[in-house]
N, C-alpha and C positions, 0 to 999 in steps of 0.2 A: 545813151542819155548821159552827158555831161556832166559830172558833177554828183551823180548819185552814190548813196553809200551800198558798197554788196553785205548783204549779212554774213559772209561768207568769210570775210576778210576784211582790207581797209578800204576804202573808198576808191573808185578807179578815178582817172583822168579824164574819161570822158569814153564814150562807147558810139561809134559810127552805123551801128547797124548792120557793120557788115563785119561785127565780131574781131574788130581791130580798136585797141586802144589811142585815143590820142593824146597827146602830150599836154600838162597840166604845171604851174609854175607852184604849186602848194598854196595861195595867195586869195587865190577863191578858192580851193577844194578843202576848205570846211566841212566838215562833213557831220551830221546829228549827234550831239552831246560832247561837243568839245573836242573830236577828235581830228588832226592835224591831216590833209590831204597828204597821200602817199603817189604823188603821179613822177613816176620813172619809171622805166626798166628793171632797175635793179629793186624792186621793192618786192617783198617775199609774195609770192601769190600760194594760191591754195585757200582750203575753208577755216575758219575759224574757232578754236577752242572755245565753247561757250561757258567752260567752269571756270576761263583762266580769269583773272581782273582786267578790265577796259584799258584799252591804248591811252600815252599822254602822259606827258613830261617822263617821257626815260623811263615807264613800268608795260609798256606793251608791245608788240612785237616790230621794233626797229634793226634797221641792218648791225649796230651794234651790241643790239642786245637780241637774240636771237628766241624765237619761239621755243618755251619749255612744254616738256611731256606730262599726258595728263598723268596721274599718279592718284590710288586709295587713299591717301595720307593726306591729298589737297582738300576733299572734302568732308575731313573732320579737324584738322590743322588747325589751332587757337593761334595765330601770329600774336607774337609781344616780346617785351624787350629778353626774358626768360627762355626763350627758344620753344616748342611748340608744346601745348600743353592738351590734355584732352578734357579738361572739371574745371569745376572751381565757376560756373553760371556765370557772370560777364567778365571775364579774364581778369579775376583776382586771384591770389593767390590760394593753394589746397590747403587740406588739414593738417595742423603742425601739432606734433606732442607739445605739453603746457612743459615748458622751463623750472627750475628752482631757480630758488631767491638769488643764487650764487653766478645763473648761467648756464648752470649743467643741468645736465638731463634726467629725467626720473626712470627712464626704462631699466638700468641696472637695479637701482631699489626695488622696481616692481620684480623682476628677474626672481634678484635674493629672496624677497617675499614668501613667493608662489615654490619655491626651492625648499624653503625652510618648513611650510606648510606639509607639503607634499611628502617631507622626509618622517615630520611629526606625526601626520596619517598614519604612514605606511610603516612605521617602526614599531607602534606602540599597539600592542594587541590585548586586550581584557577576552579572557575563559572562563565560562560559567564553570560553577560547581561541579556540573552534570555533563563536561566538555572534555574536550582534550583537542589539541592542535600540534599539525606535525608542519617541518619548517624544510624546505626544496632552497637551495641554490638553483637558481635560475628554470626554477619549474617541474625539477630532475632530480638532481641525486640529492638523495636523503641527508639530513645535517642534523636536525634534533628535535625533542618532542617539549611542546608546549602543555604545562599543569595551569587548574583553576587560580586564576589571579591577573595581576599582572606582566607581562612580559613585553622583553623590548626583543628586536632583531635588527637586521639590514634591510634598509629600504628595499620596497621593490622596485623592479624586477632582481633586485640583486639575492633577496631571500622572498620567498613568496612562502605564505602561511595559508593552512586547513585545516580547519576547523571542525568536529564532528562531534555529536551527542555521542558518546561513547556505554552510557547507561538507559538508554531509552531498550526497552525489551521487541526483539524482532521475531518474526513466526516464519516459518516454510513448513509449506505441509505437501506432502508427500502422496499420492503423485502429480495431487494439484489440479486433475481434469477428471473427466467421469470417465478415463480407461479404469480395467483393472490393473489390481497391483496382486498378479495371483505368487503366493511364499508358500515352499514345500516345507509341510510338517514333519513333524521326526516318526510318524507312524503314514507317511507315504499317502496324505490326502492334501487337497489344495486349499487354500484360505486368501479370498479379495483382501487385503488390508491395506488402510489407512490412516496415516496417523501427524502429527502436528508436533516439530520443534520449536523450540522457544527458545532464544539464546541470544548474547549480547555481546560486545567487541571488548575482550580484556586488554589487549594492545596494541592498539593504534596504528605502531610504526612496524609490526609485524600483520597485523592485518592489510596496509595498503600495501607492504614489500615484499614479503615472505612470500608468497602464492602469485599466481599467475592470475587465478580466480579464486579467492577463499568461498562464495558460495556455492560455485560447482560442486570444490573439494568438499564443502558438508555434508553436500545432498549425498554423493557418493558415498560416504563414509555412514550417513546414516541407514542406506540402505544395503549396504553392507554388513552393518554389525547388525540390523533387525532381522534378515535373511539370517545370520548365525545363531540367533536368540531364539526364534521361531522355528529353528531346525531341532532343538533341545527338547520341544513340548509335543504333545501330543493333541488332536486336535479340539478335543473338548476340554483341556488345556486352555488354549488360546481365545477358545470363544469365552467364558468363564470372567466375571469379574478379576477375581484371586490372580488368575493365569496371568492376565491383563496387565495387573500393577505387578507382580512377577517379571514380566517381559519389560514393561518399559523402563525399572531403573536396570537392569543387565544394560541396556540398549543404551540409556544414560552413562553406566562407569564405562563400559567398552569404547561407546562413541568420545569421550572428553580424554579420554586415553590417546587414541589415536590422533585424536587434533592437537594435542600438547603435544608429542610427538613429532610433529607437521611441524610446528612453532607456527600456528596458525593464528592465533592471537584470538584465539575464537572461546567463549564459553558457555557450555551450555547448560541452559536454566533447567529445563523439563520436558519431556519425551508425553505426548499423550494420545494415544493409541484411539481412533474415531469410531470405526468399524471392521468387523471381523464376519464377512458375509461368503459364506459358498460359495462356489464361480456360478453366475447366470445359466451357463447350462445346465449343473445339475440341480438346480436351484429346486426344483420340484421332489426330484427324487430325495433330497436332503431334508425339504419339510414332510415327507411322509415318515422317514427314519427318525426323526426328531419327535412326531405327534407319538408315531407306537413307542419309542423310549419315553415319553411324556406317561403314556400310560402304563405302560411295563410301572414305572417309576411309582405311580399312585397307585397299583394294586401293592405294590410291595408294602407301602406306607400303612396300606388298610391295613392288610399282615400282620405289620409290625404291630400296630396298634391294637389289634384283637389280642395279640399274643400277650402282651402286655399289661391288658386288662384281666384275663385269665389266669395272668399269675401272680398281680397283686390280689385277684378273688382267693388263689389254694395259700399266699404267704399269709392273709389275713384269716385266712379257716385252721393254718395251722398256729400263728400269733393266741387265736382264740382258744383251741383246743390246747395249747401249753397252758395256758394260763386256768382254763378250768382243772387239768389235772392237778397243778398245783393247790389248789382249793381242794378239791379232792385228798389230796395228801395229810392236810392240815384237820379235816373232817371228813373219812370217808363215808358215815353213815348219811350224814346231811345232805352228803353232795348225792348218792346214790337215791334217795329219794326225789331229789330237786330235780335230778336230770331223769327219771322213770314218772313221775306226773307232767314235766317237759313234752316226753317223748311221747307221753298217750295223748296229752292235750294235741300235739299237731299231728297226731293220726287219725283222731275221733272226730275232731273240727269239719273235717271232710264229709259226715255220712250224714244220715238222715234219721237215725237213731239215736234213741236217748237212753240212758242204763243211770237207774237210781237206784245205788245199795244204802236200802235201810229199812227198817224193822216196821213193819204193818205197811208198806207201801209197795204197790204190786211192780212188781221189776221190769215192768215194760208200759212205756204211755207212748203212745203213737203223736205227741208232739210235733212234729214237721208237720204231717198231716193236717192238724189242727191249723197251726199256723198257715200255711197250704192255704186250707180254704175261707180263712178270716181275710187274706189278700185277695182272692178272688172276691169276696162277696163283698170288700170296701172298694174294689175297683171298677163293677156291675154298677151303672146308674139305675135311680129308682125308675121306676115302671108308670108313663103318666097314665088317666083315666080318659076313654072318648069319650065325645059328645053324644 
């Protein structure tokens, strides 16, 4: 068909049917939307780029200007007189930093700014009362120890600062889980013990550097010198109040000895001992030795206490018996009668006889007797009458 456009490429010349082109002078072959008939030989055949822009006036694929390759870059391409942009919504220009008055640019000022800031931060360090801060060149090697107040350094990363309550009171208690912690006594019996340090970081720059681990090295050190303390006493020793506060200041000088020694920087507040219990196995046999010395314990105290009583009775029979012979001494006729109607009164008081010496009265009256039967015969109810 003559004259039709192929979607494929430019318009042919004209098509015979029998898949031969014929010759076309450009003059009719017009072809749909303006575009200029291509009938020769020499005119590029093949299919059509559909991204490229439409043939006409010298932008589509003519013998001198030859067909370009498609490419990623064609279909996001901004063409304009700037060369190709990718922003900027109908091909205005991007975002431009705002100018000074003068021309120049503000990004140096913001630069300095943010530089001077940054130096200000990181230089100037405030430590509480209750602080202390140690000071690293670049993270590392130790440089020097920051006191409460004020202090300046080197920006970081150039000195970097740490900061740490250095008087806050810290605890480990020992052995920390519900194993035992069984200590040979110095009379060769076992004792579970545990017990709680208390203790706070004297220096800082020997706390973080001196030691590998400063809390490993405590714990070790206090179970150390608590095994050496507990080896001294004996074991109702250790269980004992007395024993207790006994063992834990030892265990206090020996342990703060040692760790200044270390140059641990470490110090320790107070040693306080929790429990002092049997080992679980013999735990029974241990409460029955305990109940019989329990009792052993209180008969003795009875003992004591009889004994006791008994002899302030003879020190107070003989206080008394000095002190009558003294009177005696002063008056022996008086005292010798005093104490011979004494002695008969608490002899006679006992019986049942009564003895009246005196002139016309018969030396014996049967008194009790009498007495005797006046309580029986107040204690007999009267006798009612029948009907």
């Amino acid at each position: 068909m003559a004259g039709k456009r192929s979607p494929w490429g430019k318009p042919g010349s004209g098509d015979d049917g029998n898949g031969q082109s014929g010759s076309g002078d450009g003059s009719n072959g017009g072809g749909i939307g303006g575009e200029p008939g291509g009938g020769g030989d020499d005119a590029p055949r093949g299919p059509r780029n559909p991204w490229l822009p439409g043939g006409g006036s010298g932008d589509g694929d003519t013998p001198d200007r030859p067909r370009r390759s498609a490419s990623i870059e064609d279909l996001f391409r901004n063409r304009g007189p700037e060369g190709p942009r990718r922003g900027g919504g109908s091909g205005g220009p991007g975002f431009r930093i705002p100018q000074r008055p003068g021309g120049k640019s503000w990004f140096p000022l913001a630069i300095a700014a943010i530089v001077l800031v940054w130096i200000g931060v990181s230089s100037i360090h405030f430590v509480q009362p209750r602080e202390q801060g140690v000071v690293t060149w670049f993270g590392g090697k130790f440089s020097d120890t920051l006191d409460p107040g004020t202090n300046a350094t080197m920006p970081w990363p150039i000195q970097m600062v740490d900061i740490e309550n250095v008087s806050q009171i810290r605890s480990e208690e020992i052995p920390g889980d519900t194993n035992e912690k069984l200590i040979l006594t110095s009379d060769q019996n076992l004792v579970d013990l545990s017990y709680l340090i208390r203790w706070n970081i004297k220096d800082l720059s020997l706390y973080r550097y001196q030691l590998a681990d400063p809390n490993d090295t405590m714990r070790e050190v206090a179970e150390a010198t608590m095994r050496a303390a507990v080896a001294e006493h004996e074991l109702d020793t250790v269980l004992t109040g007395a024993g207790r506060a006994e063992i834990e200041q030892q265990v206090l000088s020996n342990m703060q000895a040692i760790l200044d020694a270390y140059r641990s920087g470490i110090a320790v507040q107070g040693i306080e001992i929790n429990k002092t219990d049997p080992p679980a196995r013999v735990e029974e046999a241990f409460k029955d030795v305990s109940s019989a010395q329990q009792d052993a314990d209180a008969a003795m105290n009875r003992a004591r206490a009889d004994a006791q009583q008994w002899l302030n009775r003879a020190q107070g029979d003989a206080e008394e018996f000095i002190q009558i012979y003294d009177q005696y001494r002063l008056a022996p006729e008086v005292t010798r009668r005093r104490l011979y109607y004494e002695t008969m009164e608490s002899v006679l008081s006992g019986t049942d006889k009564t003895i009246v010496e005196a002139d016309g009265v018969t030396p014996y009256l049967p008194l009790p007797e009498l007495r005797r039967r006046t309580r029986e015969a107040a204690a007999t109810p009267p006798a009612t009458g029948g009907q």
